[in-house]
VEXLUM-166861 format. One line per 8 residues: number of its first residue (from 1); for each residue z negated, x, y of C-alpha. Coordinates in nm, 4 decimals, always signed. Layout:
<sites>
NUM = Z,X,Y | ...
</sites>
This chain:
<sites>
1 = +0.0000,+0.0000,+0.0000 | +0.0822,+0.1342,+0.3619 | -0.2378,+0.2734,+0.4870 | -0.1267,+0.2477,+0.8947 | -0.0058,-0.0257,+1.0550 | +0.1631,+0.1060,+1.3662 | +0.3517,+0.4413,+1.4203 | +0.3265,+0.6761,+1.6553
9 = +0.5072,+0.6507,+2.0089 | +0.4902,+0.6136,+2.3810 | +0.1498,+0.4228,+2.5710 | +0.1722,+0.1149,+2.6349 | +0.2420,-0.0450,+3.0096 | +0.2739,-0.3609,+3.2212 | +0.6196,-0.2211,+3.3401 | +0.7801,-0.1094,+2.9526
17 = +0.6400,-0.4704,+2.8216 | +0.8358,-0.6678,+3.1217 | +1.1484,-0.4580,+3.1568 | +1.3476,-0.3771,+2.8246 | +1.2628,-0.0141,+2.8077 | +1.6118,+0.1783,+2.6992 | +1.7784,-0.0262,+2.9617 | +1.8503,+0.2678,+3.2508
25 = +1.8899,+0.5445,+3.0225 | +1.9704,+0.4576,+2.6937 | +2.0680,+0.7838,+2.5205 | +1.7729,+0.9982,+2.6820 | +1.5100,+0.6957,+2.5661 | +1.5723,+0.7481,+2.2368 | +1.6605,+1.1347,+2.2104 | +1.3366,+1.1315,+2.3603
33 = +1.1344,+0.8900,+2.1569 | +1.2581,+1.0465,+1.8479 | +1.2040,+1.4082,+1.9755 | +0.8368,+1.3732,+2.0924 | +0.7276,+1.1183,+1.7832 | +0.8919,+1.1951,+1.4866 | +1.1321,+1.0004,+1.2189 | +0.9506,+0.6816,+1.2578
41 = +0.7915,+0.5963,+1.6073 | +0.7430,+0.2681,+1.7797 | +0.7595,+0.1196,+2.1048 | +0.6214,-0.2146,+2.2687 | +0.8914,-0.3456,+2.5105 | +1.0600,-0.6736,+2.6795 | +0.8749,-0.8872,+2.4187 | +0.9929,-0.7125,+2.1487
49 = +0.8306,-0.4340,+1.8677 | +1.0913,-0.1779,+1.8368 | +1.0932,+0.0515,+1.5376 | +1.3264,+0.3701,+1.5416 | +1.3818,+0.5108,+1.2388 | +1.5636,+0.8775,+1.2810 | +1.6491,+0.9758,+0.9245 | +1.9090,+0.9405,+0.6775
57 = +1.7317,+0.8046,+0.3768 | +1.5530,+0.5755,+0.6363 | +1.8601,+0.4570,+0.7742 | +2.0122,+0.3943,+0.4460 | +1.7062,+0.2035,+0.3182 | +1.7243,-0.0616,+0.6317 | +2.1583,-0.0799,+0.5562 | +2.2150,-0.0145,+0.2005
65 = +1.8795,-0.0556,-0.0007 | +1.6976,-0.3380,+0.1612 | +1.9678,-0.5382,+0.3843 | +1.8935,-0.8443,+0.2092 | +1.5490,-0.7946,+0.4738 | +1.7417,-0.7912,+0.7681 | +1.9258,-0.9794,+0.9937 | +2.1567,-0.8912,+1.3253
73 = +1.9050,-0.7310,+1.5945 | +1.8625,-0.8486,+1.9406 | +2.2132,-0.7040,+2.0722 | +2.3916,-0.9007,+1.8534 | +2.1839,-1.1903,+1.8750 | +2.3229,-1.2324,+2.2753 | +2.6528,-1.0859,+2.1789 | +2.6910,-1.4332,+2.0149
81 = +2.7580,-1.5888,+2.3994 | +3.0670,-1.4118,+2.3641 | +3.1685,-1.3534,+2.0014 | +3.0578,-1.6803,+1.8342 | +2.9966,-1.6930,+1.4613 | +3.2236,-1.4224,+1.4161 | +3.2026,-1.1318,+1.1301 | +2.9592,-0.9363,+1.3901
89 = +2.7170,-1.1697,+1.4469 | +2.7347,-1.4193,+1.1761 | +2.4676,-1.4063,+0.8624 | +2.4159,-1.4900,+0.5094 | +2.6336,-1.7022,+0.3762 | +2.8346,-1.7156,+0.6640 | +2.9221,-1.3450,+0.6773 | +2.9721,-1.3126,+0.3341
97 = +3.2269,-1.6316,+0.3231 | +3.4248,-1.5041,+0.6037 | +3.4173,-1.1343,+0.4961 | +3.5645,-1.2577,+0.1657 | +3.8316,-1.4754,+0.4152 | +3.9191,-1.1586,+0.6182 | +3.9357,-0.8635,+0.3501 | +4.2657,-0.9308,+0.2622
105 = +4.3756,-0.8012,+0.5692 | +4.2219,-0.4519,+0.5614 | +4.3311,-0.3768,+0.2191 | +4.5496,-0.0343,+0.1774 | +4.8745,-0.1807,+0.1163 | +4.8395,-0.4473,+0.4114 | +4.7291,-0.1482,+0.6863 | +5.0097,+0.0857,+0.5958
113 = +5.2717,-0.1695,+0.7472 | +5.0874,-0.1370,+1.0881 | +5.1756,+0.2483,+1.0809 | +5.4708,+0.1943,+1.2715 | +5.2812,-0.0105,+1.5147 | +5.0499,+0.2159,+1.5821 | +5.3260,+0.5214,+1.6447 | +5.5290,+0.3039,+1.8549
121 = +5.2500,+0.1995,+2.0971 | +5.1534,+0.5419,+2.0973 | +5.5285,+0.6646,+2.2033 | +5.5016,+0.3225,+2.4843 | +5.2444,+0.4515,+2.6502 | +5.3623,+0.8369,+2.6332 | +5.6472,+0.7483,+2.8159 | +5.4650,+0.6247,+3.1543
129 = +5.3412,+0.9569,+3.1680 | +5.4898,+1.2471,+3.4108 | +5.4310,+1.6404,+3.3931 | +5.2276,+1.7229,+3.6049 | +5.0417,+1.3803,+3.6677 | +4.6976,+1.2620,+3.6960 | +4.6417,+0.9276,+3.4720 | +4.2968,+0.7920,+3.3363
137 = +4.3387,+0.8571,+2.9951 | +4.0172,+0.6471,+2.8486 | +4.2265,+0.3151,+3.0387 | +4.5880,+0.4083,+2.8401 | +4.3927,+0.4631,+2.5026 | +4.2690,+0.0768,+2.5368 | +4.5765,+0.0075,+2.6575 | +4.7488,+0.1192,+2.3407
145 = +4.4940,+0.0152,+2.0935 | +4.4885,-0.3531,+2.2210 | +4.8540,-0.3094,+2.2055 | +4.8513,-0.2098,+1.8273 | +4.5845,-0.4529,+1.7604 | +4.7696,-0.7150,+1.9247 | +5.0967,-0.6576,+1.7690 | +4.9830,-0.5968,+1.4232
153 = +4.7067,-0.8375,+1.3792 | +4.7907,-1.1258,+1.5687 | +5.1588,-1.0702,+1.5987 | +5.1307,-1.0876,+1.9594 | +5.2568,-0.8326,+2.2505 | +4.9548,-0.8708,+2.4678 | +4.9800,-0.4767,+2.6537 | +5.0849,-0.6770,+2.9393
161 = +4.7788,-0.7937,+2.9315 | +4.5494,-0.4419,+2.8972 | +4.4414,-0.4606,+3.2705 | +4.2763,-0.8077,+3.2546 | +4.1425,-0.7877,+2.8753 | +3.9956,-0.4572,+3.0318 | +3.8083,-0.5777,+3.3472 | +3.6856,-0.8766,+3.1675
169 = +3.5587,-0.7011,+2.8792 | +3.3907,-0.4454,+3.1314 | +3.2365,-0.7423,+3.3322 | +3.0490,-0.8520,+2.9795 | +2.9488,-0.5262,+2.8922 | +2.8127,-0.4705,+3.2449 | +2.5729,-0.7537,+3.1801 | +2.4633,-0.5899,+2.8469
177 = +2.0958,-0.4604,+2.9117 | +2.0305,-0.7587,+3.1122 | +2.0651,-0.9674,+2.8057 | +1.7767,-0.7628,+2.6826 | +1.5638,-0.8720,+2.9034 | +1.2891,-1.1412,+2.7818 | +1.3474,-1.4274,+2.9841 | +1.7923,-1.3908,+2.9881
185 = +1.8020,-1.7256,+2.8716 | +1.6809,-1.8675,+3.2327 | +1.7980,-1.5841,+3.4009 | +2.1950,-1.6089,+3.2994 | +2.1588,-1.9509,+3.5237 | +2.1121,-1.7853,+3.8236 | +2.3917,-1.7767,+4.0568 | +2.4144,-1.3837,+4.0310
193 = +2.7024,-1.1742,+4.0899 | +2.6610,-1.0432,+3.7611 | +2.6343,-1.3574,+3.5615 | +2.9376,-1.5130,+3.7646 | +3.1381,-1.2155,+3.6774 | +3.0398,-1.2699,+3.3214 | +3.0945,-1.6255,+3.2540 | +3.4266,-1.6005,+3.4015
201 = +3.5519,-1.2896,+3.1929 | +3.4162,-1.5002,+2.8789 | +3.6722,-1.7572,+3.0219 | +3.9697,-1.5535,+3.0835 | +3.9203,-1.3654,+2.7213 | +3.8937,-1.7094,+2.5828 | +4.2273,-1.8513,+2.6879 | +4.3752,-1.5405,+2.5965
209 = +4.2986,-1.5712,+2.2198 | +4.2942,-1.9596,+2.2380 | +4.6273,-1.9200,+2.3611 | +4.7527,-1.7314,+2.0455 | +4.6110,-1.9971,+1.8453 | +4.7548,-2.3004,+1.9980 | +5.1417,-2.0868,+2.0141 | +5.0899,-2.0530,+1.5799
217 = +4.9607,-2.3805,+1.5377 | +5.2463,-2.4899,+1.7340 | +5.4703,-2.2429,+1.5024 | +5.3362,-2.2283,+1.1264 | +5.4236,-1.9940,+0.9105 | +5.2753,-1.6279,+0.7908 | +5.3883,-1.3356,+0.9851 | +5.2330,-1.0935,+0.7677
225 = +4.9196,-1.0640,+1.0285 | +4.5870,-1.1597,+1.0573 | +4.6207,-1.4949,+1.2253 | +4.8316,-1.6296,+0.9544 | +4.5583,-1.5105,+0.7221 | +4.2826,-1.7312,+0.9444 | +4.4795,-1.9989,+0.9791 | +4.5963,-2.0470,+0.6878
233 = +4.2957,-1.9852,+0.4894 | +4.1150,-2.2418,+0.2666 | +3.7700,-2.1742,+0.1514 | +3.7176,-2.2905,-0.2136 | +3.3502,-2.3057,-0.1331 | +3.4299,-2.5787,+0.1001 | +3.6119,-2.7901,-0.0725 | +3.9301,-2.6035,+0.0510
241 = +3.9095,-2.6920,+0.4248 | +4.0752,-2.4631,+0.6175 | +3.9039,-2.2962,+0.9642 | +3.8920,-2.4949,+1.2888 | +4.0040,-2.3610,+1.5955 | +3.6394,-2.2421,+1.6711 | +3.5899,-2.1180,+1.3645 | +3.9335,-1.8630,+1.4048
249 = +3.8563,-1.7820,+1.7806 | +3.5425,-1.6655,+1.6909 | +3.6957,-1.4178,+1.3857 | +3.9970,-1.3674,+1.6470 | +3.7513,-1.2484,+1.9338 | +3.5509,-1.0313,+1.6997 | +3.8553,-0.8337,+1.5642 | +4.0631,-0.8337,+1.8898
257 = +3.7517,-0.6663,+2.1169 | +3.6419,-0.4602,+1.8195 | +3.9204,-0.3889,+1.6731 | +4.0555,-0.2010,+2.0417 | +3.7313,-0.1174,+2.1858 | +3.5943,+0.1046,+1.9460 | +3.8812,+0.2911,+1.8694 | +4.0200,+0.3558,+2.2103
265 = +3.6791,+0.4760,+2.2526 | +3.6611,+0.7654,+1.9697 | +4.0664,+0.8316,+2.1185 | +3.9216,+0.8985,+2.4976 | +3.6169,+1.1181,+2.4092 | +3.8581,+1.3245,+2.1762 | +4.0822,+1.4114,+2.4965 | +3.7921,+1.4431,+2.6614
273 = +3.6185,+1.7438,+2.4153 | +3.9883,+1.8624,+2.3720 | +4.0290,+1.9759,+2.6971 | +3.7490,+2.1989,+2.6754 | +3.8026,+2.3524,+2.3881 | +4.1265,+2.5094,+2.4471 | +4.0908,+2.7334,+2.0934 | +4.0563,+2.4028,+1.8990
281 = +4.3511,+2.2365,+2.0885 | +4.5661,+2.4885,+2.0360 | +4.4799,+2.4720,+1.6645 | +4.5649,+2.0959,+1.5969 | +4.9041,+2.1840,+1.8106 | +4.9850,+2.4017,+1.5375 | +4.8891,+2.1530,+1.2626 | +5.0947,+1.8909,+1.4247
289 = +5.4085,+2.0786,+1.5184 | +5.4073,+2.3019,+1.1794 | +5.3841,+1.9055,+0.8987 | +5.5439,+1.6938,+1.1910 | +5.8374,+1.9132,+1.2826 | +5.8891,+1.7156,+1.6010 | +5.9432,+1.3876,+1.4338 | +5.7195,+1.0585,+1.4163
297 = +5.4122,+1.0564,+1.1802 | +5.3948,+0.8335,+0.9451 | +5.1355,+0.7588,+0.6398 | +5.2709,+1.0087,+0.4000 | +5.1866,+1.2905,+0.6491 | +4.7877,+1.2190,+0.7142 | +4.6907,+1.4074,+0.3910 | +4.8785,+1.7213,+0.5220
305 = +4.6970,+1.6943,+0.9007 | +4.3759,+1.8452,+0.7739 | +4.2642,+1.9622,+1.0747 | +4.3277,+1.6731,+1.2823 | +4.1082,+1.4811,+1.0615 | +3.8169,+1.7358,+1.0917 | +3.8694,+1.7075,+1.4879 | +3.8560,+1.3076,+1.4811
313 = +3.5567,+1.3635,+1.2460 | +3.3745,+1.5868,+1.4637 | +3.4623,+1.3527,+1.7887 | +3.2975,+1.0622,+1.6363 | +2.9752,+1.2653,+1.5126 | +2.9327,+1.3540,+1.8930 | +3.0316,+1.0452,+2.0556 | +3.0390,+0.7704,+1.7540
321 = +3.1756,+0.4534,+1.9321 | +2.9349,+0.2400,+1.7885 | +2.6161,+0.4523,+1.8097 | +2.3293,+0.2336,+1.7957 | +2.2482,-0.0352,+1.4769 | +2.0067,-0.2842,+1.5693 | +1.8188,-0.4951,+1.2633 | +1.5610,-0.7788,+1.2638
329 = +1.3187,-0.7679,+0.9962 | +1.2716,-1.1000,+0.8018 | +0.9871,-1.0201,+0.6236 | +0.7339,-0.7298,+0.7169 | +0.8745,-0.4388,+0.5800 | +0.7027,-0.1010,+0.4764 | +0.8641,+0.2568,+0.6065 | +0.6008,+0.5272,+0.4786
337 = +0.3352,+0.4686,+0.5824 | +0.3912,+0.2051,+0.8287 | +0.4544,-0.1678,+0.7979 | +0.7153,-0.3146,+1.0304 | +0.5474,-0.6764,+1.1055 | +0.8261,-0.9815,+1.0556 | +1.0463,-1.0301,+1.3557 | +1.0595,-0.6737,+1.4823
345 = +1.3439,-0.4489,+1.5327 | +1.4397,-0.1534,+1.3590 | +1.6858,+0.0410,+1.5525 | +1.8691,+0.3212,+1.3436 | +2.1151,+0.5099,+1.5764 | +2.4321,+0.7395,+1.4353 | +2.4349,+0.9167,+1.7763 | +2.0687,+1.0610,+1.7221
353 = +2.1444,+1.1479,+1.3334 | +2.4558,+1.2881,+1.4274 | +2.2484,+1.5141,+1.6604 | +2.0034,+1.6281,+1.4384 | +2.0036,+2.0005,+1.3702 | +1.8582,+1.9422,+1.0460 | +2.1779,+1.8013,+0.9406 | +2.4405,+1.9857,+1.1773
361 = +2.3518,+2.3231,+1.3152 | +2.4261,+2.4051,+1.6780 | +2.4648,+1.9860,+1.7137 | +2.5837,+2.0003,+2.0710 | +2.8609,+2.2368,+1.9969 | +3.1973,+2.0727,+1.8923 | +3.2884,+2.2708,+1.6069 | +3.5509,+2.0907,+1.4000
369 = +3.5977,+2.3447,+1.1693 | +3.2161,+2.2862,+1.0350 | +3.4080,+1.9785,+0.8580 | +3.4699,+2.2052,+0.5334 | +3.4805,+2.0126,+0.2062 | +3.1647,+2.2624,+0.0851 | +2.9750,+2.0772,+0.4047 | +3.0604,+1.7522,+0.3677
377 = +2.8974,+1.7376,+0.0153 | +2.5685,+1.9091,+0.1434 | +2.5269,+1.6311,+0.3670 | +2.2820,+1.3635,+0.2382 | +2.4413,+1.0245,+0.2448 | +2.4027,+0.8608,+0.6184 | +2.3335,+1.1909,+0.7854 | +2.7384,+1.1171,+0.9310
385 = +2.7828,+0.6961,+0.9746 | +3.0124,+0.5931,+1.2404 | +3.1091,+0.2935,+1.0758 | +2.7839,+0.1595,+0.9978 | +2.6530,+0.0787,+0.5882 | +2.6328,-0.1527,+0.3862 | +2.7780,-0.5235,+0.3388 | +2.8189,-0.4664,+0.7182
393 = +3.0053,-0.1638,+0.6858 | +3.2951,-0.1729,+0.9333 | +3.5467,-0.3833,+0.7913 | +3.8147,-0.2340,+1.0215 | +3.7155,+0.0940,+0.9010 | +4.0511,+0.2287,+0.7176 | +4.2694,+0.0755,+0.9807 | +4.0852,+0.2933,+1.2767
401 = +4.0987,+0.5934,+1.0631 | +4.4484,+0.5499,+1.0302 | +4.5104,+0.4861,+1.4106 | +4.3290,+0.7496,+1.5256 | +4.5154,+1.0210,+1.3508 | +4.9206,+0.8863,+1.4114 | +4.8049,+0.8130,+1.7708 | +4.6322,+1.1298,+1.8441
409 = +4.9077,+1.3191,+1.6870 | +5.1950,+1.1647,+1.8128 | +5.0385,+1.2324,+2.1506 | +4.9293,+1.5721,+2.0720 | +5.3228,+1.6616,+1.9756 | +5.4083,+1.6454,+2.3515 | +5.0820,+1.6409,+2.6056 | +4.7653,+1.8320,+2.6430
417 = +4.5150,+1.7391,+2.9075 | +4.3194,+1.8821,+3.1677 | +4.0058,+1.7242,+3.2977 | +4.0063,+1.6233,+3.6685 | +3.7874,+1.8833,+3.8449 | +3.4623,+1.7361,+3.9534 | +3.5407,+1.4258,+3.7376 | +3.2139,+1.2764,+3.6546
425 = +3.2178,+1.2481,+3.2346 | +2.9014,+0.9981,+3.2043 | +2.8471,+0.8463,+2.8672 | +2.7749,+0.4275,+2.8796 | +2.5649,+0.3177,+2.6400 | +2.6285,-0.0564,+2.5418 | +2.7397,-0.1807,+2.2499 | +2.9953,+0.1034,+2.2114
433 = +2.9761,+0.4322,+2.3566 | +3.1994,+0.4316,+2.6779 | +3.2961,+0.6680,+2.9415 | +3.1602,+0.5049,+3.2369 | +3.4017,+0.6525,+3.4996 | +3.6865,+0.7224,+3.2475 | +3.8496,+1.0079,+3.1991 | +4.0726,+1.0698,+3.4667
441 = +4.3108,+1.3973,+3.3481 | +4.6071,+1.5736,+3.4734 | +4.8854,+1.5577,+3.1772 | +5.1036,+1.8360,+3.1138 | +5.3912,+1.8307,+2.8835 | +5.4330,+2.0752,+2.6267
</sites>
């Protein structure tokens, strides 16, 4: 039986038990509450118990082990104003019925047709670009993932609409640490800037993917893509009703936003650690130019870009797009020593684990060549988890994988970057791991 109730962590105080305590400074709260208290330390804060747990064998436990203890935490619990019942935030029975619904779509053979997608978005937005020019590369790399994900999920060309997807999904991530706050639920009523903004990016993203609905409803038929796959779906378990229109926005929002955000994301901080590494840059131009000879990528090549793999591996270990897991224990639930009392949240975060020099020596440094096959089998299982665990694992998981690596190399066969002197790089925290001011870059042709 656990001996101690409560672990170790940071006094108590009338301002951290008001005012949701990682809210200013995300990344340093919790570098800093794992650093000063240990692998499992605990914090009293906006109403809620918070429980980090900074290990691998702990995090596996909460994701693999005992998941059947947990539901969503409290991030997902408000993400639900924007995402529904989707496969993010839904539970149970729920999640597991439309997990079984959406699979299909994320199997091997289905994702190797959207290769071509995913080169020829990366070759649209190439082609804007001038020698010589300054762009903001973190805006272009959502720009071409909601392309891809547009075209080859939903069978939609919606790149004409990056610019407005972009500010509206930035208007509801703005708002995210307020939603941590105890009393949101009155608050979000106010008539605040921030709210306002909100509510009407909610709108606008709504009648985007309502709009795609009501066009295939309009037009039956499958196209091979996601949608068709929603809409045309009939769950056995009940009775063989297919999904309303609620039912497929919410599965449509989920994918759409995290099926852009995240990977545009992992795309942005690569340029980003790229340009400052001009050894390691010069090695993946190599790679690419010595298997690509100049032409396209396609699927056949990604076994043969080793090293391009290692450098997308190392990018998300550093800046993992989604690098914070929130849980809410069911029952109380023992760690060590401890007991986590029902209702709490365990946080688990790959950004700290990925950290660790325990696990990765020099962890600051980005070193892709560390990615040796020897290494990767000395590393206990969730020491490296940027897709999450589990029956949650990311179900988009292959697909990204596969973006990431035509799009970075197609790119990679003609540009390099240079950061923007003085440009402020500033990580944002929120659900995914942003670049707050982008990532503005001057673009030279090679």
């Amino acid at each position: 039986m656990p001996t101690v109730v409560v672990p170790p962590g940071p006094p108590r105080s009338l301002r951290t038990t008001l005012i949701y305590g990682p809210g200013r400074d995300p990344l340093g709260f919790f570098t800093d509450l794992a650093r000063t208290y240990g692998d499992v330390s605990y914090v009293r804060t906006a109403g809620e118990r918070l429980f980090l747990l900074n290990h691998p064998r702990l995090a596996k436990d909460v994701l693999v082990t005992n998941q059947r203890f947990f539901h969503k935490g409290r991030g997902l619990e408000r993400a639900k104003r924007l995402l529904g019942e989707g496969l993010l935030t839904s539970e149970e029975a729920v999640h597991r019925r439309q997990r079984r619904l959406l699979q299909p779509a994320f199997h091997r053979d289905r994702i190797a047709t959207y290769a071509s997608v995913m080169t020829a978005f990366a070759d649209r937005i190439q082609s804007r670009w001038t020698d010589g020019a300054t762009i903001d590369v973190a805006e272009d790399m959502m720009r071409l993932t909601l392309g891809v994900v547009g075209k080859a999920l939903f069978d939609a060309d919606v790149e004409s609409q990056a610019r407005s997807v972009g500010l509206a999904l930035t208007a509801v991530l703005d708002s995210f640490w307020i939603t941590m706050l105890p009393f949101f639920d009155a608050l979000e009523h106010l008539p605040l800037p921030v709210f306002r903004r909100s509510r009407i990016a909610r709108a606008e993203l709504d009648a985007i993917i309502y709009g795609m609905i009501e066009e295939r409803r309009r037009s039956p038929g499958d196209r091979g893509d996601l949608l068709s796959m929603l809409l045309m779906a009939q769950d056995e378990e009940a009775g063989g009703a297919g999904m309303s229109n609620q039912q497929v926005r919410d599965e449509a929002m989920t994918i759409f936003l995290a099926g852009h955000e995240t990977t545009a994301n992992a795309l942005s901080w690569t340029w980003f650690l790229l340009s400052g590494a001009p050894h390691v840059e010069a090695r993946l131009h190599e790679e690419v130019d010595r298997v690509l000879g100049g032409r396209s990528p396609t699927l056949d090549d990604l076994p043969n870009l080793v090293f391009m793999e290692q450098v997308m591996t190392e990018s998300m270990r550093l800046y993992p797009p989604a690098w914070i897991i929130g849980r809410r224990a069911i029952h109380d639930y023992p760690v060590d020593d401890y007991v986590v009392p029902a209702r709490s949240i365990v946080i688990v975060s790959p950004y700290l684990t990925h950290h660790d020099e325990r696990f990765f020596p020099e962890p600051d440094r980005f070193v892709p060549e560390r990615w040796t096959p020897e290494f990767k089998a000395s590393l206990p299982p969730f020491a490296y988890f940027p897709f999450g665990g589990g029956a949650r694992r990311c179900i988009g998981e292959s697909f990204a994988w596969m973006e990431l690596a035509l799009a970075a190399s197609r790119i990679a066969q003609r540009w390099r970057f240079s950061l923007v002197p003085n440009h402020p790089v500033v990580p944002q925290p929120v659900v995914t791991l942003r670049l707050k001011h982008g990532l503005r870059v001057v673009a030279t042709k090679r």
